[in-house]
N, C-alpha and C positions, 0 to 999 in steps of 0.2 A: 343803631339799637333796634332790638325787634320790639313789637308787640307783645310777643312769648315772654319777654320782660318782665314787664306791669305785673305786679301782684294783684292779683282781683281782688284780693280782698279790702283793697282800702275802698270797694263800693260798699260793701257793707257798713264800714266807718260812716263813710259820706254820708249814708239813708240816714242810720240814728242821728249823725249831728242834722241833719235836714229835717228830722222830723221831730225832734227834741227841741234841740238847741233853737233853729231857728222858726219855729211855728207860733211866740206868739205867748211864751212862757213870761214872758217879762211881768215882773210887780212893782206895784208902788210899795209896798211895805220891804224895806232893807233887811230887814230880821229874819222873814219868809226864805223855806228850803227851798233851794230849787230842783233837790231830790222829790219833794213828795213834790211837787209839781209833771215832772216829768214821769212817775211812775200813774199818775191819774192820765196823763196822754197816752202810756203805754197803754192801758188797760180801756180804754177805750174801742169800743168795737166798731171796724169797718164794715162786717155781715156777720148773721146769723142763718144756721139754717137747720132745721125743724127735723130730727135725725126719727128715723123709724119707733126707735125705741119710747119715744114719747117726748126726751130730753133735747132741751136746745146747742147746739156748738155756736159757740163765738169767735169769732174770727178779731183779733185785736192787731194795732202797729206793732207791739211786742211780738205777737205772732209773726206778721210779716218779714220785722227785721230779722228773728231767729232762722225763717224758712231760706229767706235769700241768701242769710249765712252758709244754710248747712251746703246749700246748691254751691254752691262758691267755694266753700274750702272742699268739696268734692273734686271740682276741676282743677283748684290747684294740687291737688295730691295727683291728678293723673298728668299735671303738666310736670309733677315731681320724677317721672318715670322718663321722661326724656335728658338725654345728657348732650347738652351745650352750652355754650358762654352763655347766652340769653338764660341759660339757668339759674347761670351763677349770678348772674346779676339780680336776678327774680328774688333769690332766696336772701341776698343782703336787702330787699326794699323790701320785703316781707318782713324780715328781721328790722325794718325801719318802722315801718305798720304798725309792727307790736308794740314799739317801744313809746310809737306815740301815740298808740290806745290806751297803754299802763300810764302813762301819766296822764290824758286824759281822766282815767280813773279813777286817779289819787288824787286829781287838783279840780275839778270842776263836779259843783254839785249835781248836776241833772244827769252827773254819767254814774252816779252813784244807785243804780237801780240792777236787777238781778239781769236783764235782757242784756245792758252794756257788759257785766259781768261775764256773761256766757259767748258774747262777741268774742270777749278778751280771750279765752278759752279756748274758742274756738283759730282764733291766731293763733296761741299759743300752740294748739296742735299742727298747724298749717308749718310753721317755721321747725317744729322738731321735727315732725312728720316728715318734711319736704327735704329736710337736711339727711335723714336714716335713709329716706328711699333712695336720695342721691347718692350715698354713698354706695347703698347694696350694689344700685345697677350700675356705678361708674364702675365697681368690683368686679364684676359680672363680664362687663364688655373688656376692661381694661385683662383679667383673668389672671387678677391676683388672687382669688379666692382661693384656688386649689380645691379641694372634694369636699362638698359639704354632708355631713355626716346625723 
């Protein structure tokens, strides 16, 4: 199995639960969310920096995990443009990704914040995304398509 395999996007997965889940969130109080816990980590700034206009930008781990998303489902959409086995296997672990970022989702509280949200999202685009391009260009090379109009 190649490397062209691996869905990249379970790094993105990996970061938020690394940076969520395991940084630290833990309480003594049983009753305490561990959604609003997680959303005060999100929102926590790594840097600021002092913009022309007079105004500050923040730079938060929300922001991070969203940036490393978008970069990442960029590349797996352009690794969606190649047709091979290693594709196909890509797109069922991609299709495994998603399936166990949505239950993440739905069953642990700290994923319950709008950044895990937007990860989800952004899989979900990755796996339909990755499955249409597949198909165009397998159509394309294979030239079933006949004239497109």
């Amino acid at each position: 199995m190649s490397l062209r395999a691996i869905p990249l996007t379970i790094i993105a997965f990996v970061l938020y639960n690394v940076v969520v889940l395991f940084s630290g969130l833990g309480t003594t109080d049983p009753t305490a969310d561990g959604g609003q816990a997680a959303r005060a980590l999100l929102a926590t700034t790594i840097f600021s920096v002092k913009m022309i206009s007079g105004g500050t930008w923040d730079f938060t781990w929300g922001d991070l995990i969203l940036l490393v998303t978008l970069i990442i489902l960029f590349v797996e959409i352009v690794k969606a443009t190649y047709t091979s086995a290693s594709g196909l296997i890509d797109h069922g672990l991609s299709m495994l990704v998603f399936v166990a970022v949505l239950i993440e989702f739905l069953v642990v509280p700290q994923a319950a914040t709008s950044v895990f949200f937007l990860l989800l999202i952004a899989l979900l685009i990755d796996v339909v995304a990755g499955a249409i391009i597949s198909i165009r260009v397998a159509r394309r090379d294979i030239g079933f398509g006949g004239i497109d109009h």
